[in-house]
TORKOL-4160 file (C-alpha; in steps of 0.2 Angstrom, whole numbers, padded with zeros to 4 digits, m for minus):
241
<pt num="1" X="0000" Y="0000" Z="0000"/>
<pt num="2" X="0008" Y="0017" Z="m0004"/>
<pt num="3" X="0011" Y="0030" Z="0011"/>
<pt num="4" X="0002" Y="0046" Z="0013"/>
<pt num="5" X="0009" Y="0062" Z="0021"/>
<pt num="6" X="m0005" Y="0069" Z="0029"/>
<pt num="7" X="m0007" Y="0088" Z="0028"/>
<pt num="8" X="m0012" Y="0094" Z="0048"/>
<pt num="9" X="m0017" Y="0110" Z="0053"/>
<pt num="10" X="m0011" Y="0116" Z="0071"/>
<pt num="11" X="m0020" Y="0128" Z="0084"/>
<pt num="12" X="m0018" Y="0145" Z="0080"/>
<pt num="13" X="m0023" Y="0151" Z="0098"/>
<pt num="14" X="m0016" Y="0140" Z="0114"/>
<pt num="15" X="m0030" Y="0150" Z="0123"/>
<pt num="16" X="m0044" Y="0140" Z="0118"/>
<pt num="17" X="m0042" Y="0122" Z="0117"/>
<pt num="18" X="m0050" Y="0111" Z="0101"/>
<pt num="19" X="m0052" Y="0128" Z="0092"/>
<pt num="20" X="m0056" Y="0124" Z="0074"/>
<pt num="21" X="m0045" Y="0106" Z="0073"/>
<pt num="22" X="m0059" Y="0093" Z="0067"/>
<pt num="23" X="m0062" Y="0077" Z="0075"/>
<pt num="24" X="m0056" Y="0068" Z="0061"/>
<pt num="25" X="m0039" Y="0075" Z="0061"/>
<pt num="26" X="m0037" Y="0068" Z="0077"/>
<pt num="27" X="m0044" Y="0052" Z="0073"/>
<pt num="28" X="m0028" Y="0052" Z="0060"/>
<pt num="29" X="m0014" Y="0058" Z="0072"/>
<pt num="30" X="m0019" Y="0043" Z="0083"/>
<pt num="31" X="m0016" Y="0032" Z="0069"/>
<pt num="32" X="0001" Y="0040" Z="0064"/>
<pt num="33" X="0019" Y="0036" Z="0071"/>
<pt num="34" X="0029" Y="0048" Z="0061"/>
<pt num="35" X="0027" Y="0067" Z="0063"/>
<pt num="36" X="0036" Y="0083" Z="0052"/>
<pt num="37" X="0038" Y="0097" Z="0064"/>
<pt num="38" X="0043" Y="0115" Z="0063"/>
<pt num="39" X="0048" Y="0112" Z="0080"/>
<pt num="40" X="0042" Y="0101" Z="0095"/>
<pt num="41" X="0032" Y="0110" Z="0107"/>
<pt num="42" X="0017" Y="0115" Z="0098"/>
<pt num="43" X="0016" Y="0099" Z="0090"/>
<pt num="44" X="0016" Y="0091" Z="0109"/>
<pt num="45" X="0001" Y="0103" Z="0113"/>
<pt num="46" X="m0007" Y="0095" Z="0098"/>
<pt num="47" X="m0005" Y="0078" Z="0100"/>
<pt num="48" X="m0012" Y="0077" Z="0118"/>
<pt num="49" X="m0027" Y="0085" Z="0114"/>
<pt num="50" X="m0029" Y="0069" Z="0100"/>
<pt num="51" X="m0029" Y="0061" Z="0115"/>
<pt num="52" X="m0010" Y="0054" Z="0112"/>
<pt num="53" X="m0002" Y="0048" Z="0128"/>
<pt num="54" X="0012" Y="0055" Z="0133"/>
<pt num="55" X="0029" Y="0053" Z="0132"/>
<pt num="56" X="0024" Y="0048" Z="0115"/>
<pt num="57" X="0032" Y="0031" Z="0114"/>
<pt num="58" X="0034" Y="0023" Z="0097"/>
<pt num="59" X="0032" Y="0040" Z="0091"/>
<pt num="60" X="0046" Y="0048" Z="0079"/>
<pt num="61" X="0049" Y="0068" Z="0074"/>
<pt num="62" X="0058" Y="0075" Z="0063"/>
<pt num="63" X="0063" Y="0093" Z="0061"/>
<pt num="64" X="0062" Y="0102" Z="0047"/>
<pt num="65" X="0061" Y="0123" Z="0048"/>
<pt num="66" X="0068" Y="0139" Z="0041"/>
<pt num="67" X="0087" Y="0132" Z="0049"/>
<pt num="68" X="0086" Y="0117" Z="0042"/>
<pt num="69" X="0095" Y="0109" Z="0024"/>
<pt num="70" X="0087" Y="0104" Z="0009"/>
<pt num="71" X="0099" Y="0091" Z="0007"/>
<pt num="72" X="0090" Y="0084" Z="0022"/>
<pt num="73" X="0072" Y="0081" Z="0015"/>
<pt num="74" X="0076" Y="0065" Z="0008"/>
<pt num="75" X="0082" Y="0057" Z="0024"/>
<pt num="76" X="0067" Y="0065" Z="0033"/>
<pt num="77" X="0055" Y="0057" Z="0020"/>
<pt num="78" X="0061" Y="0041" Z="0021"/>
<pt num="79" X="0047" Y="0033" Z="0031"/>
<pt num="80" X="0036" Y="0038" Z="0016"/>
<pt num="81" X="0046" Y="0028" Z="0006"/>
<pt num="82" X="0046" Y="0014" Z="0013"/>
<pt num="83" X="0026" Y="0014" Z="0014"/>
<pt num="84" X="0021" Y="0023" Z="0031"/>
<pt num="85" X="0010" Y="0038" Z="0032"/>
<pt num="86" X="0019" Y="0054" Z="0038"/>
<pt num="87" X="0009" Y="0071" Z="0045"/>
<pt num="88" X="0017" Y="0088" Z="0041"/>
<pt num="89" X="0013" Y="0101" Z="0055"/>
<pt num="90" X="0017" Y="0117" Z="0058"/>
<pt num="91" X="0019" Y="0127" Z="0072"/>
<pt num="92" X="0002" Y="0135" Z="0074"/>
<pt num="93" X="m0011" Y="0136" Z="0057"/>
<pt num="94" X="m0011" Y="0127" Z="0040"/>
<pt num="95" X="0008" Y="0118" Z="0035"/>
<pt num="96" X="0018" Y="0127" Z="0021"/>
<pt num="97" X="0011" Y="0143" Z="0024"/>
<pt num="98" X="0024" Y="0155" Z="0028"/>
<pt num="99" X="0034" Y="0140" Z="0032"/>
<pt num="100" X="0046" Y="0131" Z="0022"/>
<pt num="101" X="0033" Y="0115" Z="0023"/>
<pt num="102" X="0030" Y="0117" Z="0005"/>
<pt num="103" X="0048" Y="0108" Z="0002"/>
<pt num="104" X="0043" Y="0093" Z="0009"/>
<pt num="105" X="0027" Y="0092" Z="m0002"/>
<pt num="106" X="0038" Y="0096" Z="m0016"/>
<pt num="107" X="0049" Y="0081" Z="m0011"/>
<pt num="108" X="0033" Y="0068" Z="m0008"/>
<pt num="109" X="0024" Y="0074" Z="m0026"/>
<pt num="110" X="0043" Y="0071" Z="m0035"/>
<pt num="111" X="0042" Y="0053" Z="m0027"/>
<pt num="112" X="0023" Y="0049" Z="m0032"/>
<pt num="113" X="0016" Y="0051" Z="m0013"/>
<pt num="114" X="m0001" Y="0055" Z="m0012"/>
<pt num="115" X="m0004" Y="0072" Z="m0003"/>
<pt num="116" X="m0019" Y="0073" Z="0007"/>
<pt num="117" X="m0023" Y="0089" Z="0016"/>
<pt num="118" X="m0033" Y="0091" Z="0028"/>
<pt num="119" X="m0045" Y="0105" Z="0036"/>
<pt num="120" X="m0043" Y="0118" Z="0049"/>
<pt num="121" X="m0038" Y="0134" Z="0054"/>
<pt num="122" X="m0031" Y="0146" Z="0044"/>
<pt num="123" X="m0027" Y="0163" Z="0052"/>
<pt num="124" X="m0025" Y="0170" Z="0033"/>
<pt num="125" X="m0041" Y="0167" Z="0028"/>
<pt num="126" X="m0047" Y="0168" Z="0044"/>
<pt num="127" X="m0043" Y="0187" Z="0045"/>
<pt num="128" X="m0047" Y="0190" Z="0026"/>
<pt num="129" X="m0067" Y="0185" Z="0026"/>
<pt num="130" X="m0070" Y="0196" Z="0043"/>
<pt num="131" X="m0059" Y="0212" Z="0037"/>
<pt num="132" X="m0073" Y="0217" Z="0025"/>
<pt num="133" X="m0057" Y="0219" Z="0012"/>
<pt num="134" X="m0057" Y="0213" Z="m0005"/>
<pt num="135" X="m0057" Y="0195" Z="m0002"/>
<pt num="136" X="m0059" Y="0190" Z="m0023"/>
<pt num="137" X="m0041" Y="0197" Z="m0026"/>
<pt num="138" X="m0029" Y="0196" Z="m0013"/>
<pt num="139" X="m0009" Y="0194" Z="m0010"/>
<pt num="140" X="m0002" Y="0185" Z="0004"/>
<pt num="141" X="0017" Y="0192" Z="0007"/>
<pt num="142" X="0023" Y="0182" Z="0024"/>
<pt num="143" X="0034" Y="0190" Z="0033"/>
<pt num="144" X="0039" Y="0206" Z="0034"/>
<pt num="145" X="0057" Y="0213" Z="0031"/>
<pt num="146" X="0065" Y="0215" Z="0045"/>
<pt num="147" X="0075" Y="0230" Z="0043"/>
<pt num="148" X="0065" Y="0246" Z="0046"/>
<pt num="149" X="0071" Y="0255" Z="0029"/>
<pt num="150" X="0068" Y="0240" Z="0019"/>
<pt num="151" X="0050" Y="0238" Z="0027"/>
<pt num="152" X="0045" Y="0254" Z="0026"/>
<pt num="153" X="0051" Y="0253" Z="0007"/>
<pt num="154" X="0042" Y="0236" Z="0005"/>
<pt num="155" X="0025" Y="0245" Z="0013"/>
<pt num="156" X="0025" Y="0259" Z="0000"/>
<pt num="157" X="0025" Y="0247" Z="m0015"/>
<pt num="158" X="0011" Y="0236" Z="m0010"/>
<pt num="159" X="0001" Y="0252" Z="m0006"/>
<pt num="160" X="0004" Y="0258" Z="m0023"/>
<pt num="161" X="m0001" Y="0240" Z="m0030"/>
<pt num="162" X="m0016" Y="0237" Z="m0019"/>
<pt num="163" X="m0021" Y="0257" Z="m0028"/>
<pt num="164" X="m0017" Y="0252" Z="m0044"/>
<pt num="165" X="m0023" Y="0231" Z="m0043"/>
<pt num="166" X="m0038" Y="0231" Z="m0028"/>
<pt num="167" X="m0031" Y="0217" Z="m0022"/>
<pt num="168" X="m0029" Y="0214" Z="m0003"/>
<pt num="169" X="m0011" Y="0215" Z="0002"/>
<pt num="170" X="m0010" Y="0203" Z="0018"/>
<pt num="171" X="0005" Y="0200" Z="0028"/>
<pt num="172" X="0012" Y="0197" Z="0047"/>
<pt num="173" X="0028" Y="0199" Z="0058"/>
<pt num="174" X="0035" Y="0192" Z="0072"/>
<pt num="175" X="0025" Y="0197" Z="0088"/>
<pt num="176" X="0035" Y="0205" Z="0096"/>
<pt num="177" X="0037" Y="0218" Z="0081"/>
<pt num="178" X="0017" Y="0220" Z="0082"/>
<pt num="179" X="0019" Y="0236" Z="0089"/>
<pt num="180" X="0031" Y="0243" Z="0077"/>
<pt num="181" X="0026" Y="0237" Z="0063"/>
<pt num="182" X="0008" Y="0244" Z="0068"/>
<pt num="183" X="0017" Y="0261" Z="0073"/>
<pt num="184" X="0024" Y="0262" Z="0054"/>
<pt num="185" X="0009" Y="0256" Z="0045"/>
<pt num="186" X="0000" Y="0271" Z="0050"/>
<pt num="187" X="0012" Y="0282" Z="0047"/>
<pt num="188" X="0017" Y="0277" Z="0030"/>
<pt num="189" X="0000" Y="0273" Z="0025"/>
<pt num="190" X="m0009" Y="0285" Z="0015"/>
<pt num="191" X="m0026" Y="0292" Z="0027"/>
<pt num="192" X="m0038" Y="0285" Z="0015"/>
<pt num="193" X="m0030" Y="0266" Z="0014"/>
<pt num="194" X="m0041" Y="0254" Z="0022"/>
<pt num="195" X="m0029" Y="0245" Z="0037"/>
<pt num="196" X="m0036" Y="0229" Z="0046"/>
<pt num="197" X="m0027" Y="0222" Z="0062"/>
<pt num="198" X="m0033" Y="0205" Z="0067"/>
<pt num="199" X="m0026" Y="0199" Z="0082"/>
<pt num="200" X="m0026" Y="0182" Z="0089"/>
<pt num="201" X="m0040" Y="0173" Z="0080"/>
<pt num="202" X="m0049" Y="0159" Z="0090"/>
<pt num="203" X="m0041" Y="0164" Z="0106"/>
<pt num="204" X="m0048" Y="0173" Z="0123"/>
<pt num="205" X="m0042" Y="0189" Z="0117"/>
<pt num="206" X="m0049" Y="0190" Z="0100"/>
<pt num="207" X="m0048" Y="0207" Z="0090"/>
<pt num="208" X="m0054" Y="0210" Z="0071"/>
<pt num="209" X="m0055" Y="0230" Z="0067"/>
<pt num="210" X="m0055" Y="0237" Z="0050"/>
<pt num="211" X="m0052" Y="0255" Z="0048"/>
<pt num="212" X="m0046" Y="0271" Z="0037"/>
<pt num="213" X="m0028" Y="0274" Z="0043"/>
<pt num="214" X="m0035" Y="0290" Z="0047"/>
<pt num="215" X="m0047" Y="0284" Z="0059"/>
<pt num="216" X="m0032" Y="0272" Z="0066"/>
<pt num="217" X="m0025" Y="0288" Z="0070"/>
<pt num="218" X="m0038" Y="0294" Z="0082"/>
<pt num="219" X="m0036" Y="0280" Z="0093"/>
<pt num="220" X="m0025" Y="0274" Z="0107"/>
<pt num="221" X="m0024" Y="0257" Z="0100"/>
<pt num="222" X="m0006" Y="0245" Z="0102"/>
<pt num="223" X="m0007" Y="0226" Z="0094"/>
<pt num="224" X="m0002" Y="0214" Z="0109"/>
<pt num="225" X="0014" Y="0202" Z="0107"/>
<pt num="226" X="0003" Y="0190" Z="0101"/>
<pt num="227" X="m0001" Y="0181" Z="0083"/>
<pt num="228" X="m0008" Y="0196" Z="0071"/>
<pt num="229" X="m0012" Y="0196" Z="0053"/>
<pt num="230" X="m0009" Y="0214" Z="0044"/>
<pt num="231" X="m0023" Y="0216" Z="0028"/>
<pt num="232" X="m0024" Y="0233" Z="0021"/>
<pt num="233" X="m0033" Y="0239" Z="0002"/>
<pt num="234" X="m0029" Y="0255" Z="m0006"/>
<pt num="235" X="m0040" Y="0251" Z="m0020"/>
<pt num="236" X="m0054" Y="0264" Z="m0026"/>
<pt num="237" X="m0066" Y="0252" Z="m0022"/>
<pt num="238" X="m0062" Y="0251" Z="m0004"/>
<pt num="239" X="m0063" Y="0269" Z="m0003"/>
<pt num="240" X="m0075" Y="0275" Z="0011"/>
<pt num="241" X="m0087" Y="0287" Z="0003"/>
């Protein structure tokens, strides 16, 4: 029988327990004995609530993030060649976005591996349907630069494409470069660009605002250290009247 590598969604909130994993994708955890991780932890959290005993005996992880080697993928997948079903997880949300998950699909669709993803919750999409923004055309960017000239400069030119386009420019940052990043979006932003700050979906502390920058201005508002996702629209036809 051939192997499956199991696409597995992860909590994107550690607030609220169960938010948004399906039964089902427990019900294949249990079943699995091999596990791509970005890193352990998360992945820990997960498996307990699929009702996994600790300390995960007969259980093998395997590493693969942002530090990691390409040259290593082939070593990492060799459970799927030999026939045995693998899950990809990442650290919180949908695998291989804004992560280097992707690689490993790459590797398993190279070698004929059926790729089974599976549903959950997605932080992206999550904050795109409740911003109210453009959510036909959109542009998903990661992760911000990290250097304060470059981001600024990387700001203005999805403005200006969001203007010319109408698309949704969405993007994120580490959090605890929320209130910097926040800080410069405002001022950078032109005061008619729509702006919307969604800040850690599912969990206790959940907040979706959309707003003119000018009216972002007006308030005393700071994104916490937590998981945000950044949306703003320049287009004409997210112009407030």
């Amino acid at each position: 029988m051939s192997a499956i590598l199991y696409l597995l969604p992860n909590l994107i909130s550690q607030s609220i327990e169960n938010s948004g994993i399906p039964e089902y994708n427990y019900q294949v955890i249990r079943k699995l004995k091999h596990f791509i991780v970005e890193s352990r932890k998360p992945v820990n959290h997960l498996l307990k609530l699929a009702g996994v005993k600790t300390p995960f005996e007969g259980i093998n992880f395997y590493e693969y993030n942002e530090h990691s080697n390409e040259n290593e993928i082939e070593g990492i997948i060799i459970p799927l060649l030999k026939g045995e079903d693998m899950g990809l997880v990442s650290d919180a949300g949908y695998p291989a976005i804004a992560d280097p998950g992707e690689k490993i699909i790459l590797a398993a669709h190279h070698h004929h591996i059926r790729v089974v993803p599976l549903s959950g919750p997605s932080s992206i999409l999550l904050a795109l349907t409740a911003s109210g923004l453009n959510a036909e055309q959109f542009v998903f960017h990661g992760y911000l630069p990290v250097k304060p000239h470059q981001r600024k400069l990387f700001l203005q030119k999805i403005e200006n494409e969001s203007f010319k386009s109408g698309y949704t420019q969405i993007f994120m940052d580490t959090p605890y470069r929320n209130q910097a990043v926040f800080k410069e979006l405002i001022a950078i932003l032109k005061p008619e660009t729509w702006l919307c700050v969604a800040m850690e979906l599912f969990g206790n502390t959940e907040k979706i605002n959309t707003l003119p920058v000018k009216e972002w201005k007006k308030l005393s508002f700071q994104p916490e250290k937590k998981n945000v996702v950044f949306l703003l629209n320049a287009g004409k036809s997210s112009q407030s009247s």
